[in-house]
C-alpha positions in Angstrom: 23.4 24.0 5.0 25.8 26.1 3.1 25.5 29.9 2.3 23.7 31.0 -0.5 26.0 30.2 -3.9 25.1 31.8 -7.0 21.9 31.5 -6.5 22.5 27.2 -6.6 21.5 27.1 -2.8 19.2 28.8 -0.6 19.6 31.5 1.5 20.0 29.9 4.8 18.5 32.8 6.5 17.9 31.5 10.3 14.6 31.2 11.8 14.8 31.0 15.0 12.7 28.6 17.4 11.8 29.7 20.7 9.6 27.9 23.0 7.2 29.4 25.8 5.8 25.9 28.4 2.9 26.7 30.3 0.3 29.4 29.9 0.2 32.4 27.7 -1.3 35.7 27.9 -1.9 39.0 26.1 1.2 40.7 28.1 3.5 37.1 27.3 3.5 38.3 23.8 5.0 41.2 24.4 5.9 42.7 20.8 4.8 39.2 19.1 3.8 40.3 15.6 1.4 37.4 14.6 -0.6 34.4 16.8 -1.5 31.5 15.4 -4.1 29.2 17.5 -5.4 25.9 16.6 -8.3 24.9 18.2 -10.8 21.5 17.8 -13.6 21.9 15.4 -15.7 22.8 18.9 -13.6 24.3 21.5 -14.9 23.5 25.1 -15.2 26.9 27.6 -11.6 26.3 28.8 -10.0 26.1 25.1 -11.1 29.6 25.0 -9.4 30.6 28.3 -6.0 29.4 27.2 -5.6 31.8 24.8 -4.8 35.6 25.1 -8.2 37.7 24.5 -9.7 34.6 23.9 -13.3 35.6 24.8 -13.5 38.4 22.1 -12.0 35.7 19.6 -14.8 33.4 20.9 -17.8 36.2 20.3 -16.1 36.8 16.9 -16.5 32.7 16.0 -19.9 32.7 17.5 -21.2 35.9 15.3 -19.5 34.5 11.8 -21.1 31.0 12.9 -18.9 28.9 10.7 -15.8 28.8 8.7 -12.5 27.0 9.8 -10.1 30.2 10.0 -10.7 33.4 11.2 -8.1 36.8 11.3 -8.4 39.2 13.8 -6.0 41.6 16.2 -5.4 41.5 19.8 -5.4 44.7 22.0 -1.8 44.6 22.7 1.0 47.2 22.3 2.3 45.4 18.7 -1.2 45.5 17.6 -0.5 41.5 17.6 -2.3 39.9 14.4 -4.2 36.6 15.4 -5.5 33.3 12.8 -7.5 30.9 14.6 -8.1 27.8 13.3 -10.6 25.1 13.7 -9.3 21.6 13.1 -11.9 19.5 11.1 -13.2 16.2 12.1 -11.5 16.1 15.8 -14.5 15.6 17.8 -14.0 16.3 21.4 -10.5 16.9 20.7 -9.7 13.6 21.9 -8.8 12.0 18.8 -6.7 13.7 15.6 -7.3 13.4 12.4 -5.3 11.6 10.3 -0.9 13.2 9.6 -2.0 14.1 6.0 -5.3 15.8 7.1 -3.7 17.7 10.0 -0.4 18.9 7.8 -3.1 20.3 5.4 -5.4 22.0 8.0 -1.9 23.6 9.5 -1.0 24.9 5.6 -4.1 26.5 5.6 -3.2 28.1 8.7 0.3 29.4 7.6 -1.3 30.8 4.3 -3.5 33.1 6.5 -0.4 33.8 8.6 2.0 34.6 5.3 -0.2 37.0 4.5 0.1 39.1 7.5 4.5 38.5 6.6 4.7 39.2 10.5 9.0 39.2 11.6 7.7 37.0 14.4 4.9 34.5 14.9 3.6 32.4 18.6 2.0 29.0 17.9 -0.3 28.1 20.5 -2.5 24.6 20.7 -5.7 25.0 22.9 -8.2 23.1 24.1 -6.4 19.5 23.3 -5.7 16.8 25.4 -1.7 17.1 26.3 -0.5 14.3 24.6 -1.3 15.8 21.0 -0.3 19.3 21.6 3.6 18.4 21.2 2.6 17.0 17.6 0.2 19.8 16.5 2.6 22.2 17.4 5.3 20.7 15.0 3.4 20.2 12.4 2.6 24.0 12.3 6.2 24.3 12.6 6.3 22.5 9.7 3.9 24.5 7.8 5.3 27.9 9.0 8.5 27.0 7.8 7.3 26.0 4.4 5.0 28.9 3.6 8.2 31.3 4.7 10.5 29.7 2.1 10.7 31.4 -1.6 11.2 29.5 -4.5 14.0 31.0 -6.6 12.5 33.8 -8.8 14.4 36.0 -11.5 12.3 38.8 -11.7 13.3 42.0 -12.6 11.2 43.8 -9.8 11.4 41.5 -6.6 8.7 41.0 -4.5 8.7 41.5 -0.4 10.7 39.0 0.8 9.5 37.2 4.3 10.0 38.6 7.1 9.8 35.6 9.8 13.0 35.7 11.9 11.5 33.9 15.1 8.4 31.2 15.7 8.0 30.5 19.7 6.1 27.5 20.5 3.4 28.1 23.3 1.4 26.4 25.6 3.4 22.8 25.7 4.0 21.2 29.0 7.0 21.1 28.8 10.3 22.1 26.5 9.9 19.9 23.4 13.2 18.6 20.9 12.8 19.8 17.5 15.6 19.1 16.2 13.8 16.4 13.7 11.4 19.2 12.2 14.1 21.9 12.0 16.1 19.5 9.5 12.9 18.2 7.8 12.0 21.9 6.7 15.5 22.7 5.7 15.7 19.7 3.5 12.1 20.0 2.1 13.0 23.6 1.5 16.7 22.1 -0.1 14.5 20.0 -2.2 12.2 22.0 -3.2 14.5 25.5 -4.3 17.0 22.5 -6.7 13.8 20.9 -8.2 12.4 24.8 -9.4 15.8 26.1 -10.5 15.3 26.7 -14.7 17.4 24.0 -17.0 19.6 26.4 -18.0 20.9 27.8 -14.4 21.0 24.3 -12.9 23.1 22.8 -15.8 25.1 19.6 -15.1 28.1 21.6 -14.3 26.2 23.8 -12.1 24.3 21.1 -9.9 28.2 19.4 -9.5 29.4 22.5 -8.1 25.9 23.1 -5.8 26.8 19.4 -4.4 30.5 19.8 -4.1 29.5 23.1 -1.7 27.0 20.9 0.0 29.4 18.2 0.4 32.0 20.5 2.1 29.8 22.4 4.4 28.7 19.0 5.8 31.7 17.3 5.3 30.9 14.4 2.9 33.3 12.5 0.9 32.3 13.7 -2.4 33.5 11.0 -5.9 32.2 12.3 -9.3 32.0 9.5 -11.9 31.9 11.6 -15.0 31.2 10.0 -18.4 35.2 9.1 -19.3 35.2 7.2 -15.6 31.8 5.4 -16.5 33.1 4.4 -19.8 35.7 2.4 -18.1 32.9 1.4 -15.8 31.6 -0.2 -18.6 28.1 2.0 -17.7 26.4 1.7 -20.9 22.9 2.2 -19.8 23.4 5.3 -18.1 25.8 6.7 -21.1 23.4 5.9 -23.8 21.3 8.7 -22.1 24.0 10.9 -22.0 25.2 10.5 -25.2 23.0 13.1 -27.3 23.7 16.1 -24.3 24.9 19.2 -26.4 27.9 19.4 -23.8 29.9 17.1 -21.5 29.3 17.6 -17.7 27.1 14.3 -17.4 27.9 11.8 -14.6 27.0 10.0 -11.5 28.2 11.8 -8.3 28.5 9.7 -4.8 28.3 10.9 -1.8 29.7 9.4 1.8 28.7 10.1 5.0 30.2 8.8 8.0 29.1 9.8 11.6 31.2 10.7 13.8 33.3 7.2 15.4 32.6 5.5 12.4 35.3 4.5 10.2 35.5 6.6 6.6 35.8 3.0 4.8 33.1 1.3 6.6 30.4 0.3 4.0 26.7 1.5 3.8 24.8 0.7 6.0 21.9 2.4 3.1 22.3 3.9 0.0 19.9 6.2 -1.0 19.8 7.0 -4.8 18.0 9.6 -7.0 17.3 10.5 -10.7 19.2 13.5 -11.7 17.8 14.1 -15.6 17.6 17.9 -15.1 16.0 18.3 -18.9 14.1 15.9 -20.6 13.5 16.3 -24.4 12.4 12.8 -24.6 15.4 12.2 -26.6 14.5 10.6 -30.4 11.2 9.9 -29.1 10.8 13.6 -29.0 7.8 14.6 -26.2 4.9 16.9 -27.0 5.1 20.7 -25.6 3.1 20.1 -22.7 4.6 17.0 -21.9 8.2 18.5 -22.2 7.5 22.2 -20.3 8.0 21.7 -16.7 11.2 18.5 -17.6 13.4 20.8 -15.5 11.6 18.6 -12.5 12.6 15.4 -13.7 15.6 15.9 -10.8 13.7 15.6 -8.6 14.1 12.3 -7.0 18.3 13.6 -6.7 17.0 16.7 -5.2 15.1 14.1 -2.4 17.9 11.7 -1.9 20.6 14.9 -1.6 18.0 16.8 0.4 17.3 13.2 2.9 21.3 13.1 3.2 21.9 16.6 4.7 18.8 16.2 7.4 20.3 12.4 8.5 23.7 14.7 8.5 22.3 17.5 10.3 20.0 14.9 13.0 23.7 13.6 13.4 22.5 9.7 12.3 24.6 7.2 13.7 24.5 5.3 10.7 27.0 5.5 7.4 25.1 6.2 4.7 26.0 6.6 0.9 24.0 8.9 -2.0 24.3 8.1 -5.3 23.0 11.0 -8.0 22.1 10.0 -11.8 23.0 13.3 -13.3 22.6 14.0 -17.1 20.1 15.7 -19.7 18.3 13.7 -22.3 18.1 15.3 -25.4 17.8 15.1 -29.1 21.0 15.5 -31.1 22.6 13.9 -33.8 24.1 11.1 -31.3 20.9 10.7 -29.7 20.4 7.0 -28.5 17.2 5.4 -30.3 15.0 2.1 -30.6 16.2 -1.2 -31.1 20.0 0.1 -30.0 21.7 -2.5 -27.5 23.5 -1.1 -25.1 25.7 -2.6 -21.9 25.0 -1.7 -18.6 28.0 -1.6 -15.7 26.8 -5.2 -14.5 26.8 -6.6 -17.6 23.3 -6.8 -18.4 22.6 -6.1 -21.9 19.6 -4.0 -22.6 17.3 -3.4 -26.1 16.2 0.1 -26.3 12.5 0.7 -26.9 12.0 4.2 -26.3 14.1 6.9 -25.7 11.7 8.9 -23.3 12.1 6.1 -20.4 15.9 7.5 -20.0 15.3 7.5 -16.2 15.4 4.0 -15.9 18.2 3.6 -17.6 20.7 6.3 -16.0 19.7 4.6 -12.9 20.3 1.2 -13.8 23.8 1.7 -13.8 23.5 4.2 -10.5 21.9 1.0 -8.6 24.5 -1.5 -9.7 27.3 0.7 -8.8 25.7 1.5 -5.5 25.6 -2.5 -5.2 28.9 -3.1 -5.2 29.3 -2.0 -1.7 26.9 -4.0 -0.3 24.5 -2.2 1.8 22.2 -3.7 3.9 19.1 -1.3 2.0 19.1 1.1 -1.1 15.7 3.2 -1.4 15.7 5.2 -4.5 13.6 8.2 -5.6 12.5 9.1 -9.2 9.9 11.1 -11.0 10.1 7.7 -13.5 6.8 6.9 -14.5 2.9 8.3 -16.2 1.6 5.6 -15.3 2.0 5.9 -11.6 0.5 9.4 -12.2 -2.3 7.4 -14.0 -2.6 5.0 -11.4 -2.7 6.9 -8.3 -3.0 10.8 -9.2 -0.1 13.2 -7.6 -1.6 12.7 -4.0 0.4 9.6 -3.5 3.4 8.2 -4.8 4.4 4.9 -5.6 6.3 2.0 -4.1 8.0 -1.2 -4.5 9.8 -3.6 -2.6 11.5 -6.8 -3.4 10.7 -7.7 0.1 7.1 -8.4 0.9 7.2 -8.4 4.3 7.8 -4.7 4.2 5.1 -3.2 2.5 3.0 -2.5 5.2 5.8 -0.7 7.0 5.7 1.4 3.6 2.3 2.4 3.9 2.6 2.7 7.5 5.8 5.2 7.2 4.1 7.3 4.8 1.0 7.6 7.2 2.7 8.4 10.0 4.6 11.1 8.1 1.6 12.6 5.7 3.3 11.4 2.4 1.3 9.3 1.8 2.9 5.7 -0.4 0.8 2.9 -1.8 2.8 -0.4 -3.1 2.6 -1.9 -6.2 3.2 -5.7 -7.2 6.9 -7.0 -8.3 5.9 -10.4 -9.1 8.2 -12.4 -11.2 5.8 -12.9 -14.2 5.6 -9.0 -15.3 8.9 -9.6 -17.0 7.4 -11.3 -19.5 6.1 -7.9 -20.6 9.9 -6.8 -20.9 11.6 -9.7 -22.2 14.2 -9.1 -25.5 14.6 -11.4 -28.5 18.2 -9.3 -28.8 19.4 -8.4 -25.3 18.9 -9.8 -21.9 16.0 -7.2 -21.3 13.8 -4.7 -22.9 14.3 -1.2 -21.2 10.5 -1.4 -21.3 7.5 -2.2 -23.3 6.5 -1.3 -26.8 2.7 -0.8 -25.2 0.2 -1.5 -23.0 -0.2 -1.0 -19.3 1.7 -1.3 -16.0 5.0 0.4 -16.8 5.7 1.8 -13.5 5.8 -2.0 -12.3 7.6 -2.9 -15.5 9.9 -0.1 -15.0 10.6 -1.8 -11.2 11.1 -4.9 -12.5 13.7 -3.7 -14.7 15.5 -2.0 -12.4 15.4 -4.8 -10.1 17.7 -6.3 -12.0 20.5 -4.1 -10.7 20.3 -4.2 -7.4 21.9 -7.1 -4.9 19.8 -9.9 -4.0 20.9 -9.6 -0.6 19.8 -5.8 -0.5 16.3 -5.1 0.6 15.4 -2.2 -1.6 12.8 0.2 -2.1 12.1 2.1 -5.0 9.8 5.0 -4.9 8.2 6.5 -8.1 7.6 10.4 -7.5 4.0 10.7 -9.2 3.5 13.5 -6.2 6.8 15.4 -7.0 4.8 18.3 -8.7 0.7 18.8 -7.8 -1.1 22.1 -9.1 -1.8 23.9 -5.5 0.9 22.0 -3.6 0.4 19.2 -1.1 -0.1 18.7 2.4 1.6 21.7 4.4 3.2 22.6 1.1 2.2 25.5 -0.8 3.8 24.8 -4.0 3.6 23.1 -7.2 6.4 21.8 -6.1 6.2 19.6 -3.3 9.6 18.7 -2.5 7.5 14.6 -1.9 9.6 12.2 -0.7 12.1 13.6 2.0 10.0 13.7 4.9 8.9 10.2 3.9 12.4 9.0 3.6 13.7 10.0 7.1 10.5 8.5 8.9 11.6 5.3 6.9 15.4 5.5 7.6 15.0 6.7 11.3 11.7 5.2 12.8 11.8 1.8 11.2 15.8 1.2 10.4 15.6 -2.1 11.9 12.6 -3.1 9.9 14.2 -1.8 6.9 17.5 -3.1 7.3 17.1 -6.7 8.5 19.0 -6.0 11.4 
């Protein structure tokens, strides 16, 4: 990831990850500030052995008689600062819960740890079979590494920064690869810092030049489409949205990458794509406060798809993929667009507008039929697009759709076996009677009633290849009061985890190939 740029980009501060096989005792943690141990819900006589002063942490369990977490310290020279934890619902320790369950079990563990803002931590798993210590360890890994990360803040008086520098994973067989969960952090993290940047510090200009530093550090062909080229693209849909922004800067940015052996004008094998509207107003359909105070997250689904890109970089994917960014404000001006206005889009579908505050759909109407033209043999896109979705499923889960049925379960599947968790939502043909135009060759949605997240879908169908399996993911678990999962935050930074489990463990289902 690049260095820190103007406060665009994170600090790339490097935690390093150590690992320990084997045993571990009090003298092995030699100046270790913090332990953390997970443990099944009723650790057997030998759980309690595997960890340093174990027994005294078992007496302490024993006298409190409940509770899920406890804080202590070990008698050791660095006064070593222990959280045990008691995993819920494991049984014997034979059987895990399920990702989502675990990954919220280990946040809880990492928000007892944060407090303690030890330099360096151990992670130790005890008491569990040997086939599920590799995975508990990573996901506290995950949650360690999550809990350590500040949001930007622009506060006069700043507050004591983290002071991780090291995490050392204990008590594994043997040495474990975590390459995978050292990207997945540093893209959640990626994700998660763009989406909480204010309106006015990540402007359009400023998120082009965050991505431009982006694209060199990882050396990504970088092609900015800004409004003049899209006017000759003939982008109308996406331009419409643009056209009441206060300032130029508005475009749609791609992004290449190409592993290395593979040749730089290969096509896609996927393109991921992602809504970029970093304010919306609501445009002439002007939103309420509430509704409008927090549409600096409405990037979101760009800050997933540019986030997903530098992991697959990073986990050196053998696979070219393209990203393609929708980038603009909607606002209300003078040359706002409005109802009933008829606009083009870059395919030549012709669109009647019906309500300025479903921009999203429209900015990346023209993103997915210009990210068509190459072809790819899958495009998933990401976008906070939809109430509805919110209305239909709450912001624990997003939403999906597919134009390939087949592949649904592989959704669901993906975003179990991750802990982002996805439920699908029809595409059948006969919701676009719900969206079909007098005027134009579509309504950009419907004047009222239900369903718009699947009307939305079917609209943006429209611009994607019939030969391209696509997925299209609607972010109604981008933002959720208390965070989500291992995430601490009202910002969850959903989605990228969820895309590399779908990209790397089921490419061939995704694919077709």
């Amino acid at each position: 990831m690049a260095k820190k740029a103007s406060n665009l980009l994170p600090d790339t501060a490097t935690i390093r990850v150590l690992q320990h096989p084997g045993r571990i005792s009090t003298a092995t943690l030699g100046k270790t500030e913090h332990l953390l141990v997970i443990f099944p819900a009723k650790p057997a006589a030998t759980a309690w052995r595997q960890c340093p002063d174990g027994g005294r942490l078992r007496a302490l369990r024993e006298r409190r008689k409940s509770g899920e977490v406890i804080t202590a310290r070990l008698h050791t020279p660095a006064n070593t600062g222990v959280t045990a934890g008691f995993l819920p619902a494991s049984g014997n320790g034979k059987q895990l819960p399920d990702r989502f369950s675990v990954l919220s079990f280990a946040g809880k563990l990492a928000a007892a740890v944060r407090q303690d803002n030890p330099a360096s931590i151990a992670v130790l798993a005890a008491g569990f079979p040997a086939e599920l210590v590799d995975g508990l360890l990573k996901d506290l890994l995950l949650a360690l590494r999550a809990h350590f990360f500040a949001l930007p803040a622009f506060t006069s008086k700043r507050t004591p920064a983290a002071r991780l520098r090291s995490i050392k994973l204990c008590g594994a067989g043997q040495r474990m690869a975590v390459d995978r969960q050292t990207a997945e952090a540093d893209a959640l993290n990626l994700a998660r810092w763009l989406t909480a940047l204010p309106p006015n510090k990540l402007d359009a200009k400023a998120y082009r030049r965050a991505i431009e530093t982006l694209a060199k550090t990882h050396g990504w062909e970088s092609n900015f489409l800004d409004e003049a080229r899209l006017k000759r693209l003939g982008a109308g849909a996406f331009l419409a949205v643009a056209q009441g922004n206060a300032a130029a800067g508005a475009g749609i940015m791609q992004l290449r990458y190409r592993p290395a052996g593979v040749p730089k004008k290969r096509p896609p094998l996927i393109s991921l794509a992602g809504k970029g509207i970093i304010f919306d107003t609501g445009g002439t359909n002007l939103k309420p406060f509430k509704a409008m105070l927090d549409m600096h997250c409405d990037m979101a689904g760009s800050a997933v798809a540019l986030a997903t890109l530098s992991a697959l970089t990073a986990l050196e994917y053998p696979q070219p993929v393209d990203c393609w960014l929708a980038i603009t404000e909607n606002r209300l001006s003078n040359d706002a667009y409005k109802s009933r206005d008829i606009v083009t889009a870059s395919n030549g579908t012709t669109i009647e507008v019906i309500h300025t505050d479903a921009e999203g759909r429209m900015a990346l109407a023209d993103t997915l039929a210009l990210a068509g033209r190459d072809k790819p043999k899958a495009m998933v896109d990401f976008a906070t697009l939809t109430g509805s979705c919110v209305a239909a499923l709450t912001d624990r889960y997003s939403g999906a759709f597919c134009n390939r049925e087949d592949l649904l379960q592989t959704l669901i599947d993906a975003g179990r076996q991750c802990g982002e968790r996805i439920w699908p939502f029809p595409l059948d043909d006969d919701f676009d009677a719900d969206i079909r135009s007098k005027a134009a060759d579509v309504l950009q949605c419907a004047a009222g009633g239900g369903g718009d997240h699947i009307q939305a879908a079917r609209f943006l169908q429209r611009f994607v290849p019939e030969s391209t399996t696509w997925v299209h993911v609607d972010l109604s678990a981008a933002t959720r009061k208390g965070g989500l999962a291992q995430v601490p935050t009202e910002i969850t930074g959903f989605g990228v985890r969820y895309a590399l489990q779908l990209i790397i463990d089921h490419e061939t289902t995704l694919t077709g190939g």
